[in-house]
C-alpha positions as CSV (number, residue, x, y, z in Angstrom):
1,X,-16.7,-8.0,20.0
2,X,-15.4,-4.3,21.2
3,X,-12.3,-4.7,18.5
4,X,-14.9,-5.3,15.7
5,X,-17.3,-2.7,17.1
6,X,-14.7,-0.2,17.6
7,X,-13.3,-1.2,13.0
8,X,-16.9,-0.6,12.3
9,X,-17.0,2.7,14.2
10,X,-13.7,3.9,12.6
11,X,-14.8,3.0,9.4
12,X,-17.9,4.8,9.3
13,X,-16.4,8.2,10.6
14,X,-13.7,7.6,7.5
15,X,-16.7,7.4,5.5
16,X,-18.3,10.7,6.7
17,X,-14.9,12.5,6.4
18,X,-14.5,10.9,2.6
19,X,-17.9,12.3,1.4
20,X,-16.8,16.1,3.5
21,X,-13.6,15.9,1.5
22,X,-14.9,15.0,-2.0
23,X,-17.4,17.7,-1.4
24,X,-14.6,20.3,-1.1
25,X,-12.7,19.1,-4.1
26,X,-15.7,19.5,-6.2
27,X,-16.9,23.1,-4.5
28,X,-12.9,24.3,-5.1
29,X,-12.4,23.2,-8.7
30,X,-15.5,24.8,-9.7
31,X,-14.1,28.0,-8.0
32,X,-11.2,27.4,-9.8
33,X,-12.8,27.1,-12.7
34,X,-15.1,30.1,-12.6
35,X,-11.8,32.3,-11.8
36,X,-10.1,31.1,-14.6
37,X,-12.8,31.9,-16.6
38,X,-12.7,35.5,-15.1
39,X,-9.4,36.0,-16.1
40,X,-9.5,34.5,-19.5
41,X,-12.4,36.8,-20.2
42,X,-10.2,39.9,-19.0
43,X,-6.7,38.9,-21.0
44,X,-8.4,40.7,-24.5
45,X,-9.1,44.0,-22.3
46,X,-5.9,44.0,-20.8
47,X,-4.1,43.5,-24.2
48,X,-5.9,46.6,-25.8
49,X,-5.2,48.5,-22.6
50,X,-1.5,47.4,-23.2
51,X,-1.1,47.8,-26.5
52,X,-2.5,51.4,-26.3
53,X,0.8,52.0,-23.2
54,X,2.8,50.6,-26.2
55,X,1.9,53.3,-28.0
56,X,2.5,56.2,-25.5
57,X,5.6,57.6,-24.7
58,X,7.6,56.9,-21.2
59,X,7.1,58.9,-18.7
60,X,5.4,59.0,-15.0
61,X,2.1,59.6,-16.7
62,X,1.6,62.8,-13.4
63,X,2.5,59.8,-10.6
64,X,5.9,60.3,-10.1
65,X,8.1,58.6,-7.4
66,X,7.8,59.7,-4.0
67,X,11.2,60.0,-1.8
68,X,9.7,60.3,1.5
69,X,6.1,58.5,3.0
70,X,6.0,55.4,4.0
71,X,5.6,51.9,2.2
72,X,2.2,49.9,1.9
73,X,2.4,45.9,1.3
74,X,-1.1,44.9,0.4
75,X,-0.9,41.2,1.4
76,X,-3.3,38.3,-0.3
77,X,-3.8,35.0,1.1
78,X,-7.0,33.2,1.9
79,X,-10.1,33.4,4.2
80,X,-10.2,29.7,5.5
81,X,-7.6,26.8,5.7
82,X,-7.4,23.1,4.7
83,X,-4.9,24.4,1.3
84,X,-2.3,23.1,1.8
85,X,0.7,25.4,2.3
86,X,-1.0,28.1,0.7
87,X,-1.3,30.3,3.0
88,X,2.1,29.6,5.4
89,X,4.2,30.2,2.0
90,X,2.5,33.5,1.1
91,X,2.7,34.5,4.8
92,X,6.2,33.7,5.0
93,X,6.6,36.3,1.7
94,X,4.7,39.2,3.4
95,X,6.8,39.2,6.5
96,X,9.7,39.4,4.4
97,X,8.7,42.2,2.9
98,X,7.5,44.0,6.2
99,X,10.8,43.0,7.6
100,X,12.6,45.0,4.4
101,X,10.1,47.9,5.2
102,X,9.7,47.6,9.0
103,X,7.1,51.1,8.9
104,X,5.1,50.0,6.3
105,X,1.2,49.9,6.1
106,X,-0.3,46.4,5.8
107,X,-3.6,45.9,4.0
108,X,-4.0,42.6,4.5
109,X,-6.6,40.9,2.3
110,X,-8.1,37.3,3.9
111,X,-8.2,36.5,7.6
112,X,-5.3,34.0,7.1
113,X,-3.3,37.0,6.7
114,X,-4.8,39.7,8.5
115,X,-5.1,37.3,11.9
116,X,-1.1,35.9,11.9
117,X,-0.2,39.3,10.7
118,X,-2.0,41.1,14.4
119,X,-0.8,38.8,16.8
120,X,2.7,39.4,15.1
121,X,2.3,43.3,15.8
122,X,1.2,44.5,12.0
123,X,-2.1,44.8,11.8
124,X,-4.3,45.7,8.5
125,X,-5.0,49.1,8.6
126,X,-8.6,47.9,7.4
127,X,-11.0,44.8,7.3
128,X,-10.6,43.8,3.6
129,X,-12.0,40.0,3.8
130,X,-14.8,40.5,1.8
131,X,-12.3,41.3,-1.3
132,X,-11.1,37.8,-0.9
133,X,-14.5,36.3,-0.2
134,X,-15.7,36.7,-3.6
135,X,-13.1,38.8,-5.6
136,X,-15.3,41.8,-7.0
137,X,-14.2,44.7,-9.3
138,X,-16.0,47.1,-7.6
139,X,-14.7,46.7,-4.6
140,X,-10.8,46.4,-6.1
141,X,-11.1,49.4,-7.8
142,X,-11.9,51.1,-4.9
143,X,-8.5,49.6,-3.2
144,X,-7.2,50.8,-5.9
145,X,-8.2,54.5,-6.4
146,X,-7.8,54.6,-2.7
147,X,-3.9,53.5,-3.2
148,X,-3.6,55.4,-5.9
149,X,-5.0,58.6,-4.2
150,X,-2.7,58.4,-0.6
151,X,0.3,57.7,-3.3
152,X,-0.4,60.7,-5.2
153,X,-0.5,62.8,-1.7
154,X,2.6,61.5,-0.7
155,X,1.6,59.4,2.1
156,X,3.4,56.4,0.4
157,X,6.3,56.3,-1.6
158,X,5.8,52.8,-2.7
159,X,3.2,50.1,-3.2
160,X,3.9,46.9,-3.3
161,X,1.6,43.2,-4.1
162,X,2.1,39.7,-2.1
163,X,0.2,37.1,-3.7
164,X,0.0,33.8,-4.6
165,X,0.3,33.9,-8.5
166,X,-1.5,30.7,-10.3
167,X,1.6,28.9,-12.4
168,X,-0.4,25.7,-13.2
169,X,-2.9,23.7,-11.5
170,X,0.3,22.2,-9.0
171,X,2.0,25.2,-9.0
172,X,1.2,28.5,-7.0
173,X,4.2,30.9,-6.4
174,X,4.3,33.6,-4.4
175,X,4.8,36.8,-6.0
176,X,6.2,40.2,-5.2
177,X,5.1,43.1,-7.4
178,X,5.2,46.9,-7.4
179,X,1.7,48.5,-7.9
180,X,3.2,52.1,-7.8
181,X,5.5,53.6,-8.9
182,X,3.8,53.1,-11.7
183,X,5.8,52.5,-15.4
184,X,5.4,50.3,-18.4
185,X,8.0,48.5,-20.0
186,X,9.8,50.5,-22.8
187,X,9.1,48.5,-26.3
188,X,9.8,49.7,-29.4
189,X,7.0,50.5,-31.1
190,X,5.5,48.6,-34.8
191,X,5.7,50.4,-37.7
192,X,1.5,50.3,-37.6
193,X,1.3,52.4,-34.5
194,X,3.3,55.4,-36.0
195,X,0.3,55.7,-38.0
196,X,-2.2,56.6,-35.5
197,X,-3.1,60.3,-34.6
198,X,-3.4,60.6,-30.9
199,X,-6.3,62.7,-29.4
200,X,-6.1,65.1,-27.4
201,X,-2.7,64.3,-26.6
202,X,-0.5,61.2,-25.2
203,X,0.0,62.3,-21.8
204,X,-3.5,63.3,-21.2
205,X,-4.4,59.6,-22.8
206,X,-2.4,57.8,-20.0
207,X,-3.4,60.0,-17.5
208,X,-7.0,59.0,-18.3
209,X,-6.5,55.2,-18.6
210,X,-3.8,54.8,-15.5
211,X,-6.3,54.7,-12.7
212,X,-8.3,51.9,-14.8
213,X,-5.0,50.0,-15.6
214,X,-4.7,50.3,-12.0
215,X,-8.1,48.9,-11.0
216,X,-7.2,45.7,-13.0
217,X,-4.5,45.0,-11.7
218,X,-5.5,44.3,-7.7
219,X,-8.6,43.0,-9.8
220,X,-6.4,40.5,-11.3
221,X,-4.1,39.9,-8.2
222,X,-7.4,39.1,-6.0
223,X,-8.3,36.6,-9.1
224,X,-5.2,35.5,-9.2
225,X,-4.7,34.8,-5.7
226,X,-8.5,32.6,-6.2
227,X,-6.9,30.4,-8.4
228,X,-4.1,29.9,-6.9
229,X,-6.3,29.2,-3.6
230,X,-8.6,26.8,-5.0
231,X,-6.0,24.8,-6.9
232,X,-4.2,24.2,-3.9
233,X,-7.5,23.0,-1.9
234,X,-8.3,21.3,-4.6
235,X,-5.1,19.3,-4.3
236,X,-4.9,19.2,-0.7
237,X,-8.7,17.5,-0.7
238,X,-7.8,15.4,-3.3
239,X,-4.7,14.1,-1.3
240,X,-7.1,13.7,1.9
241,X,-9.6,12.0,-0.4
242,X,-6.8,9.0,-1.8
243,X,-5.3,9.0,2.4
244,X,-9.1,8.1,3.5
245,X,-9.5,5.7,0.7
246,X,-6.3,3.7,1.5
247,X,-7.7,4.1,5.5
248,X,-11.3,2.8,4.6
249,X,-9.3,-0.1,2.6
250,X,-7.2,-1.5,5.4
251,X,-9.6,-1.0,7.9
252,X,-12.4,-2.6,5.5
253,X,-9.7,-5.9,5.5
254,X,-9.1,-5.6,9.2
255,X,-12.5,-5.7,10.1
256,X,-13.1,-8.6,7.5
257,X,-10.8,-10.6,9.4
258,X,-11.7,-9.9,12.6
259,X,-15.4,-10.7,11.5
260,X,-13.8,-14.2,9.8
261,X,-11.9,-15.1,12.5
262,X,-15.5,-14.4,15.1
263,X,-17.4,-16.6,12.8
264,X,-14.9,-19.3,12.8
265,X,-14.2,-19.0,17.0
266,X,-18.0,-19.7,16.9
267,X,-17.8,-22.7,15.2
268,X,-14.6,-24.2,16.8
269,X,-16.8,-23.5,20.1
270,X,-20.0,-25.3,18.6
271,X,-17.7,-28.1,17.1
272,X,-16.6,-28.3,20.5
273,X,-19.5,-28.7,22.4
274,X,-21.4,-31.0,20.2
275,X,-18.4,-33.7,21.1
276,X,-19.0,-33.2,24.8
């Protein structure tokens, strides 16, 4: 009776954990979803943004390389667990990169970075979890012009993006990328864009439309970084989901046949003493 009791127990708390886990899968593919969305509905602005770059001559556009300051690693990963390796692989990347640059600055973005990242003796030199909360442009751009500006007055010579970058729906990778120095790829230009007059002047053009370029791009790591985030919950809840399904199966049998073989002790024993 305690064996059955005990199935039945086990098989309800699978069942409370199965309807917690499906819950999370549906909550982190909409996420998903709705940064995917962001993105997609950024990709025309960031085109125009680079096609105009393509259509600008090389240069530093008035941030040149700094010799001497010290590095900053701004650091994504995620604010909560239960993603898979999500966060240990992107972890892993960052103190890489802060063993390459052992004085750097850390802005670590998430508490699953900024917490490991302490209690190994790096701490964030701010609390940026809200930026992974719910990625906002407002609140990247200031990241940014704040980057931008300690660059510029030669407190960094270098600025460089960990993140998780969002391959495909079972793929995140973890990417290293330089922020600043800023410099866009040389391309040779189309015959079309020798025709356009430039007003008042290319350098003063790219000096205008840097800091935005700028701006979207920790806009587009943090979104980046969501995707990447949610996919990977999405899987790991959908992994839990199919684990508590095979559980509630076997236990489902085992308790079937425990319940079978009660019945039928019952009526061996009443078989029994009926020929008594």
């Amino acid at each position: 009776m305690g064996s059955l009791r005990e199935t039945k127990e086990r098989i309800n708390s699978v069942k409370g954990t199965l309807k917690i886990t499906t819950a999370m899968k549906f909550v982190a593919s909409s996420k998903l979803h709705k940064a995917q969305n962001a993105i997609a509905a950024m990709v025309p602005y960031h085109d125009a943004l680079s096609q105009i770059f393509r259509t600008l001559k090389g240069g530093d556009y008035g941030l040149e390389a700094k010799k001497d300051g010290k590095v900053a690693i701004v650091a994504m990963a995620s604010n909560t667990s239960l993603c898979g390796t999500f966060n240990a692989t992107i972890l892993k990347t960052a103190l890489d990169q802060i063993e390459k640059y052992p004085n750097a600055e850390i802005y670590a973005i998430g508490r699953k970075m900024a917490e490991p990242l302490a209690k190994a003796g790096h701490p964030s030199v701010g609390d940026f979890t809200s930026l992974m909360a719910k990625p906002d442009y407002f609140q990247a751009a200031a990241l940014a012009d704040r980057l931008r500006t300690a660059y510029q007055d030669g407190a960094y010579s270098k600025v460089i993006l960990v993140y998780n970058h969002f391959a495909s729906f079972v793929s995140q990778q973890a990417t290293v990328e330089s922020f600043l120095p800023f410099q866009v790829p040389v391309q040779q230009r189309d015959e079309w864009e020798d025709e356009f007059i430039l007003e008042p002047g290319e350098e003063e053009i790219a000096a205008r439309l840097l800091p935005e370029v700028l701006r979207l791009k920790i806009y587009t790591a943090l979104l980046d970084s969501s995707a990447a985030e949610n996919a990977a919950r999405t899987i790991a809840m959908q992994t839990a989901s199919d684990n508590a399904q095979d559980l509630l199966s076997e236990l489902t049998l085992e308790y079937n046949k425990g319940r079978q073989q009660k019945i039928t002790n019952e009526i061996l024993d009443l078989i029994g003493g009926s020929q008594q």
